[in-house]
N, C-alpha and C positions, 0 to 999 in steps of 0.2 A: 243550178241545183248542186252542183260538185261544188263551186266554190260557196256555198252555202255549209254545205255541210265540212269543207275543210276548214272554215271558220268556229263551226260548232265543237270540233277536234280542237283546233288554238286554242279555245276558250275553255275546254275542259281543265279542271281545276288539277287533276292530277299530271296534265302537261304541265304546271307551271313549278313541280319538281325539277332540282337538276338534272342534267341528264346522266352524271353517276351516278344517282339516288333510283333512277328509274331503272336502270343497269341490274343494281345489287338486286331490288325487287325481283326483278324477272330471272334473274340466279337462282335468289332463294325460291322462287313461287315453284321454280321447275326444276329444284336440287332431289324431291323425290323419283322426277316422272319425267324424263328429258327426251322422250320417245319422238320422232320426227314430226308426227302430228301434234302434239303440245306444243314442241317449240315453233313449227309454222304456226301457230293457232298466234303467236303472239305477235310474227312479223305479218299477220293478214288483219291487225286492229286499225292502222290507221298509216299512212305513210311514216311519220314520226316516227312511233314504237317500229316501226322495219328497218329505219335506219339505223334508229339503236342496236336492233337485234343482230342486225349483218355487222357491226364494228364489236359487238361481244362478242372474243371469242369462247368465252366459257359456255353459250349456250347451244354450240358444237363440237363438242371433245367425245362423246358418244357415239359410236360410228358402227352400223350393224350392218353387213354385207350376209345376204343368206340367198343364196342360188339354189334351184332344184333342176333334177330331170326334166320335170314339166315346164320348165320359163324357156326350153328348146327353141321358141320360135325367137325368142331374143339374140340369138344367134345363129347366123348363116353358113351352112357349108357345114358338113361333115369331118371332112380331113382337116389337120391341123398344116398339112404341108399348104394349103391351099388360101393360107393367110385369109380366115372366116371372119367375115366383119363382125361385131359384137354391139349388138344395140338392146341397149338394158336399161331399164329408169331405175333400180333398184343402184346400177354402178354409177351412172349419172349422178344420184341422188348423193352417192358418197364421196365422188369426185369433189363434188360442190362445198360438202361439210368441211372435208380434208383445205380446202383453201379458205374458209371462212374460219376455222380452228387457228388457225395462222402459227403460230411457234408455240402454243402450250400443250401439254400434258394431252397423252391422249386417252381413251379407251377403244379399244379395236375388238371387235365380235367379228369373226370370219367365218360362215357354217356352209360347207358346198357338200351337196347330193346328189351325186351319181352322175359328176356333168364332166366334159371333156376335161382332157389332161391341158388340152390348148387355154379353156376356159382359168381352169385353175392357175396357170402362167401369167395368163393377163390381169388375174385378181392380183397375185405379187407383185407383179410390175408395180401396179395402182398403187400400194399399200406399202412394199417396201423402201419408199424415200422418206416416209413418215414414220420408219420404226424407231429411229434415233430420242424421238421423244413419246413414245408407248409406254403408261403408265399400267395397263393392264393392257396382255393379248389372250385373246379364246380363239383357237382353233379346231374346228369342229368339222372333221370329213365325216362323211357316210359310210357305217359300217362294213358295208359292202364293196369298199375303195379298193386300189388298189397301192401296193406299195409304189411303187412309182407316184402315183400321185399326190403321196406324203412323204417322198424325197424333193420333191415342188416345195415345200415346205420347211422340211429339219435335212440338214440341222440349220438353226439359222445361225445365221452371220456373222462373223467375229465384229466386235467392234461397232455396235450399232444400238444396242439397248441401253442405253445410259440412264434410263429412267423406270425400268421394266421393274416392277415388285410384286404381280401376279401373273402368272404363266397357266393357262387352261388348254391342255389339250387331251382329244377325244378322236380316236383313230377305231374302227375295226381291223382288220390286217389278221393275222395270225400267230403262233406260237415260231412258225416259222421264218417270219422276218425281223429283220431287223432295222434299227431305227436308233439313231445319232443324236441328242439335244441341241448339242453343239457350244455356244461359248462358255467359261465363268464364271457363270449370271450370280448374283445377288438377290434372292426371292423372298419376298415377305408369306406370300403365298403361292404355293406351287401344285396342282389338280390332273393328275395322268389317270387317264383312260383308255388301258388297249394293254389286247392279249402280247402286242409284238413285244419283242426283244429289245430295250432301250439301253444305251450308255452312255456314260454323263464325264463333264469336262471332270478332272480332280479337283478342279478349284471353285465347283459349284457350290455356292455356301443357302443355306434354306434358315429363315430365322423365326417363322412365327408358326406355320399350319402346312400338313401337307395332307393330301388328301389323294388314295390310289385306288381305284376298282377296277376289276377287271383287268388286273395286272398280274401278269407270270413272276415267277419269284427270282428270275432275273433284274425284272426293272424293279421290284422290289427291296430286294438285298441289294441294289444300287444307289438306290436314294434312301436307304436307313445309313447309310455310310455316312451322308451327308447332313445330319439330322442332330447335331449337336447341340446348337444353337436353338430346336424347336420347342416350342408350345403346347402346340397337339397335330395328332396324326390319328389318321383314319383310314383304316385298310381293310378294304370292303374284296377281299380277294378271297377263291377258297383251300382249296384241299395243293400243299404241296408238302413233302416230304424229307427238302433238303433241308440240313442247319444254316441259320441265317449265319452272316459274318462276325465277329469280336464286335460288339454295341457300347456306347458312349451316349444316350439322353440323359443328362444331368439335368434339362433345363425340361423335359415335359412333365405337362398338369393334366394333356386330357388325355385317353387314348381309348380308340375305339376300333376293336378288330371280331374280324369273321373267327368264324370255327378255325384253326388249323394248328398243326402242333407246333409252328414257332412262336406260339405266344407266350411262355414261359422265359425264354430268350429274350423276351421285348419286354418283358414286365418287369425281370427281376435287375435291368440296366438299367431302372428308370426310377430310379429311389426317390424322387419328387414327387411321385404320382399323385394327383387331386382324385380324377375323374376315373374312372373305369367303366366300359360300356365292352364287356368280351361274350360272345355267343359262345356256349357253352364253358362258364363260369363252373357247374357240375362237378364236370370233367376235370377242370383246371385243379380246384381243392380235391378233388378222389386222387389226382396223378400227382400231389404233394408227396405221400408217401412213397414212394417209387423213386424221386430223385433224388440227388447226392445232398448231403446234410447244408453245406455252402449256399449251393442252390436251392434249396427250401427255406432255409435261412432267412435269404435276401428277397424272396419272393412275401414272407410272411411279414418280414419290415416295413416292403410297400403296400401289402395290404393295411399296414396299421397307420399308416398315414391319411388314406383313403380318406374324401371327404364326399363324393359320392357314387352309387354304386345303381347300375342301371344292368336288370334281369332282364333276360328276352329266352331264358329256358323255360319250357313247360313245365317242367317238374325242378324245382329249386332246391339243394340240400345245401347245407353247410353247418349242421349241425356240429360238427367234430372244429370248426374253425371259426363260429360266429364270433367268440368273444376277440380273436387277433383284431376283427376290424374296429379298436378302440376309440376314432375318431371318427367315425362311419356319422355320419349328420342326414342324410338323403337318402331315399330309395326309391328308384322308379320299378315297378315291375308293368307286364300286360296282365297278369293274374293272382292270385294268393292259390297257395294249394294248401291242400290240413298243415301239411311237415310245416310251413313257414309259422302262419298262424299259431301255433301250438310254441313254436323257439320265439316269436316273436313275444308273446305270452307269458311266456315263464321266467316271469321277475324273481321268482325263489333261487333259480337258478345260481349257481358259483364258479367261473364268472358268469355278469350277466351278459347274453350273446347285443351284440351291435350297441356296447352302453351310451353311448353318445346319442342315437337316433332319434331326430328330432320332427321329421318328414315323411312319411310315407303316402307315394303318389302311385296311386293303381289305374292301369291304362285299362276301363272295360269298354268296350265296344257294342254297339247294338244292343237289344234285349240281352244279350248275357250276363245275368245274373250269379252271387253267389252260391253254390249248388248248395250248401249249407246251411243258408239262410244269414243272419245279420247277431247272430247272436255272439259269435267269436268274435266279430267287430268290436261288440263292445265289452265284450269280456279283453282284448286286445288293451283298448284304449284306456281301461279302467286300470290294468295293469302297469298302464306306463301314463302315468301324469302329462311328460312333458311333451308327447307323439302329438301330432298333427296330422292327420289323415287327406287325403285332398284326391278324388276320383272324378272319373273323367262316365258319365252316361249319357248316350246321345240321348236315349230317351227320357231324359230330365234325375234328377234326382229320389230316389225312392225313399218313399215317405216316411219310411222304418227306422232312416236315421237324420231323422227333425230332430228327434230326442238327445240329441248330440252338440248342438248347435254348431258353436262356430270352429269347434272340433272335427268336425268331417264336414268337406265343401264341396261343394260340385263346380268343376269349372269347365266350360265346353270347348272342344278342342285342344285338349290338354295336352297331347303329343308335341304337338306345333309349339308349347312355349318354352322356351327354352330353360338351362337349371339354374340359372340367374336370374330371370324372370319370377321361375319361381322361387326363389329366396329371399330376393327383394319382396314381392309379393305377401308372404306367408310367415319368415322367419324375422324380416328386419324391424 
């Protein structure tokens, strides 16, 4: 019967592919989805395809190590003095991939949860002879960690990333510790998480996205130093009080920050700005008048460059600065309130406020409807020829603006697509 059916394998017609041919296939078939179970799914088809799949090493460069508190019985012995044996099919499992990757490009996912400091040593061991070729690393402790067990970790290692262009890490800790990055590095993308205190080589250069939450305005005001070179940044941190340092982004398009008062400092170094996505925008135009002429200056320039503009205030004014954003093409909001409606409306206007706007995307959620009914909509849209409307109701589109056509669209889950999506989409 076996040699029946390994016959029935020879004779399958897609064996009679070469075997690079078969290779490229199972690359691309699992370039979305490279998850341990996908890729074993292919080496359990038939002995052939396994032999293929163990000599490619591209369908193990993906390598996800996650330990918890509860996998405890995977490990014996308490004390770390007491050299605790460590028997885990999760590390097994990664051992295995780490040899069959063989010298290419890696990605490394490391996430431990509340598990010995001993544990966390023997993950390193594992993992740092293969950092030399780490094409992305994510490090992810448990908030609850302790600093020591993220010096297990940072800073890491002079001389050993040679391939590194995204760095992720995710530490709890506190305001009170502190924490090293450690070499160089060269980032294409670079993603910190944690309240601790971080400091960074001088020579650390960042050249495409950075991405910071729940970051003190130490590690912050750190890596905007570094940020020359970037794209966009996103800094999801909230309330601190200090001036940030002298800023240099000549190179960002996107930028996306929380409430706090150095945003005026970040906005007005950034005279390329595309994207703006600032919680409390309000505020930002009402504290125009307040600051030194230079600096309102330079801030009202990058607003005019502006190509899209993303509200997350409840109550939106900008009545006194609509017409600066002359190049304003997009607007995302969660809501309209009258003030918008009413500026957005009044084409009599001199100048007229957002002239360029060609998009407007209202984020409505659940039954929340507009309190006012549908009738500014179309006095809105009537008002402005070239506007395109585009709303997001999970409960289907409301029938009140059929009469609109392809002028107001419903698309679901509208949040999720991104401002390129929708441009391509709508505008191209």
């Amino acid at each position: 019967m076996t040699s029946m059916l390994e016959s029935n394998n020879t004779f399958c017609h897609i064996n009679h592919l070469p075997a690079e041919i078969l290779r490229e296939i199972f690359v691309l078939g699992l370039s979305d989805n490279t998850s341990s179970k996908r890729t074993r799914t292919v080496s359990f088809v038939c002995r052939y395809w396994r032999l293929l799949a163990l000599e490619e090493c591209r369908l193990w460069l993906e390598i996800s190590i996650e330990l918890r508190l509860s996998d405890a019985p995977c490990w014996s012995g308490t004390d770390c003095q007491a050299a605790p044996v460590i028997q885990s099919a999760e590390l097994e499992r990664a051992a295995l991939w780490l040899s069959r990757s063989k010298g290419a490009p890696l990605i490394l996912s490391i996430s431990l949860d509340r598990v010995p400091e001993y544990v966390h040593q023997y993950v390193k061991d594992l993992v740092s002879p293969h950092y030399h070729r780490c094409k992305r690393l994510e490090l992810i402790l448990d908030r609850s960690d302790t600093v020591e067990n993220a010096r297990i970790w940072l800073p890491l290692p002079d001389s050993t990333f040679d391939h590194l262009d995204e760095l992720y890490i995710v530490t709890g800790l506190t305001e009170r510790d502190r924490l090293d990055l450690g070499p160089p590095l060269t980032l294409r993308r670079l993603h910190i998480s944690t309240w601790a205190a971080m400091s960074f080589h001088p020579g650390l250069r960042l050249t495409d996205e950075v991405l910071m939450d729940r970051s003190n305005f130490e590690t912050v005001s750190g890596v905007l130093k570094h940020c020359r070179d970037v794209k966009k940044i996103n800094i999801q941190s909230y309330w601190w009080f200090d001036p940030l340092p002298a800023l240099s982004l000549p190179t960002l398009e996107e930028l996306t920050l929380h409430l706090h008062p150095s945003r005026h400092s970040i906005i007005r170094n950034a005279p390329n700005l595309r994207y703006l996505d600032c919680r409390g925008l309000s505020a930002t135009l009402w504290e125009l008048r307040e600051l030194d002429k230079s600096t309102r200056s330079d801030i009202l320039r990058v607003f005019s460059g502006l190509e899209v503009l993303v509200i997350q205030d409840p109550d939106f004014h900008a009545s006194g600065h609509a017409a600066c954003f002359e190049s304003l093409r997009v607007m995302r909001t969660h809501r309209l309130n009258d003030d918008v409606i009413r500026l957005l409306a009044s084409s009599s206007s001199v100048p007229l406020p957002f002239p360029a706007l060609q998009l407007l995307v209202i984020h409505w959620g659940a039954s929340v409807w507009y309190r006012n009914g549908y009738q500014p909509l179309f006095e809105l849209l009537w008002a402005r020829p070239t506007l395109n409307l585009i709303f997001d109701f999970c409960n289907g589109p409301p029938p009140e603006l059929d009469c609109l056509g392809n002028r107001a669209q419903f698309v679901e889950n509208l949040w999720e697509m991104s401002t390129e999506e929708l441009l391509t989409r709508f505008l191209c």
